[in-house]
N, C-alpha and C positions, 0 to 999 in steps of 0.2 A: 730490803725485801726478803721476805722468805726464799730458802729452797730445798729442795725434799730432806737434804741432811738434813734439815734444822725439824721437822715434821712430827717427828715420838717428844721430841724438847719443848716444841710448843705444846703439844697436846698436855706434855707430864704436867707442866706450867700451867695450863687451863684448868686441867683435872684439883690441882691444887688449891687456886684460887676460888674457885666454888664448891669445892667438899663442903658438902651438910651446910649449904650457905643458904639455899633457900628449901630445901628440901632433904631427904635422906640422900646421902651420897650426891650426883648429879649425871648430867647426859651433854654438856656443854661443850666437851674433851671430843665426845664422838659427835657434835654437831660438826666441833673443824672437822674432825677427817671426811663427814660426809658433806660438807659444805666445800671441800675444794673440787669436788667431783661435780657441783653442779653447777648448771647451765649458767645460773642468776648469779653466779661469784665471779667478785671483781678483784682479779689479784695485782690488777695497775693500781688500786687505793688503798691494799690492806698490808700493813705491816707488820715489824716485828723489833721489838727491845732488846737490844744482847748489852751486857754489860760481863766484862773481861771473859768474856766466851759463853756466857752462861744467858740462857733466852729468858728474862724477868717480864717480857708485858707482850702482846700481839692485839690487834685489832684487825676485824675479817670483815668486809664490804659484801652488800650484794645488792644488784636490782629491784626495785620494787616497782608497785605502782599503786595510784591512788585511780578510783573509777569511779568517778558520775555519767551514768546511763549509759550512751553511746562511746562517750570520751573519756580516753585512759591516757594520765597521765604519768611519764615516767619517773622515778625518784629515786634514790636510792637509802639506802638501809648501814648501820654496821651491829654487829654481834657476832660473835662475843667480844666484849675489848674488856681487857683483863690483865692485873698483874700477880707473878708469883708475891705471894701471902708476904714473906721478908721483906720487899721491895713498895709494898702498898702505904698513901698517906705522904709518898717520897716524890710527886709529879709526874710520875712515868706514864702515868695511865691520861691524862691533861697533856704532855707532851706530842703522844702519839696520835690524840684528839685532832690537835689544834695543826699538825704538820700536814695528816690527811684528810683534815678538811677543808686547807688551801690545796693539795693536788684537786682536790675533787671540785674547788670551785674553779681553778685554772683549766679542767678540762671541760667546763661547761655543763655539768651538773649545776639541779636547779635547788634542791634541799636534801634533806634526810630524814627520815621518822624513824622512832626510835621508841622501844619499852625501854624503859631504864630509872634508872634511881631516881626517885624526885626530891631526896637529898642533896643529887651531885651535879646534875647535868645545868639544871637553871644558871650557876654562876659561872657556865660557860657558855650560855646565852639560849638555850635551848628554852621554846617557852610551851606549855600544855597547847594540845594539837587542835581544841577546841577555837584558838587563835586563829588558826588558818581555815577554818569551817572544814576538817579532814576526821571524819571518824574511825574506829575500828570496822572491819570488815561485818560485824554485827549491830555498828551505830551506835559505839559505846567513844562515851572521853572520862578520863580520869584522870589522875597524877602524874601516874608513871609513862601514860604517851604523849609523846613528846616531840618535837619538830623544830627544825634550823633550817633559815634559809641561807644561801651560800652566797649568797648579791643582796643586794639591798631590792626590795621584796620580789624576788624571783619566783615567791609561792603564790602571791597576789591572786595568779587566778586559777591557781590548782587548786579544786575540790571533791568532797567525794568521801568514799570507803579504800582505807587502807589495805593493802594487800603483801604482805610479805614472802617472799618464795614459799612451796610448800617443802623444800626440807627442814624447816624450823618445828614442822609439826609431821614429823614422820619421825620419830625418833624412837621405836618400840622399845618398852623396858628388855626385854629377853636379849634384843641386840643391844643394848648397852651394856647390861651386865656381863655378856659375851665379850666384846669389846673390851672392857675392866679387865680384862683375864692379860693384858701385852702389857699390865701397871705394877707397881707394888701393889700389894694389895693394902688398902687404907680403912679402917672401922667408918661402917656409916652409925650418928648419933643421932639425937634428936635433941635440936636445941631450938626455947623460944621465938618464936618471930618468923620459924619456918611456915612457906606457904602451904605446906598441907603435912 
């Protein structure tokens, strides 16, 4: 498990693994720091990679919930789960997956929804969230959302509009870039395939 020493480590580690990954520079470094402040983070699920002192991967949990009409169900979420750039392609990142999501089914959590790569997640069982009749919060499905159930079908009767905490989407450029100022400082490029 994490603890505050380990905090600038993970973050340098997050900051790394997403530079100019999807976009110019990134804001994912300052999602942890302001993701452990909030209410919706679950730091009994979220872990951390250290190999001979040095922090290579972390995964950060949070509450969610999916809503049809009156009835809200609970679910939980992870992001970012990430490894330093060196260390990727090596299982650490599928390691960290697959340990926290037997704690998470041990403690009676029911699934998880997830954006994420619809390259990577499926051949760990992860299947498009259209499966579960679960939409985006705007009643979208696509590729990259994605959903696990933690029992055998414990999602069966969750349905609904996806909800993710709102620090996922509070992340003002000005305070990230502010934030960037406690890093090396790293060249933002533009490389194809970025989303904007």
């Amino acid at each position: 498990m994490e603890t505050k020493d380990d905090w600038y480590n993970v973050e340098l580690m997050t900051q790394h693994a997403f530079w100019n990954k999807h976009h110019l520079g990134c804001d994912e470094h300052y999602l942890v720091h302001k993701l452990r402040k909030d209410k919706d983070y679950l730091p009994e699920l979220s872990r951390i990679a250290v190999k001979e002192g040095e922090v290579i991967g972390c995964i950060m949990y949070s509450k969610a919930k999916v809503v049809d009409g009156e009835n809200t169900h609970e679910i939980i979420t992870f992001g970012p789960l990430c490894v330093e750039p060196k260390w990727q392609g090596c299982g650490v990142g599928e390691l960290l997956l697959r340990e926290t999501m037997n704690i998470a089914a041990d403690k009676g959590y029911k699934g998880i929804v997830i954006f994420g790569e619809p390259e990577y997640y499926p051949r760990i069982g992860f299947k498009t969230c259209d499966n579960f009749n679960i939409t985006t919060a705007d009643g979208k499905n696509f590729d990259a959302f994605m959903g696990f159930e933690l029992t055998k079908d414990s999602m069966k009767d969750i349905k609904g509009k996806f909800h993710e905490s709102e620090v996922f989407v509070n992340l003002p450029k000005e305070e990230v870039e502010e934030y960037n100022k406690r890093f090396p400082k790293l060249q933002k490029l533009r490389f194809p395939g970025q989303w904007d």
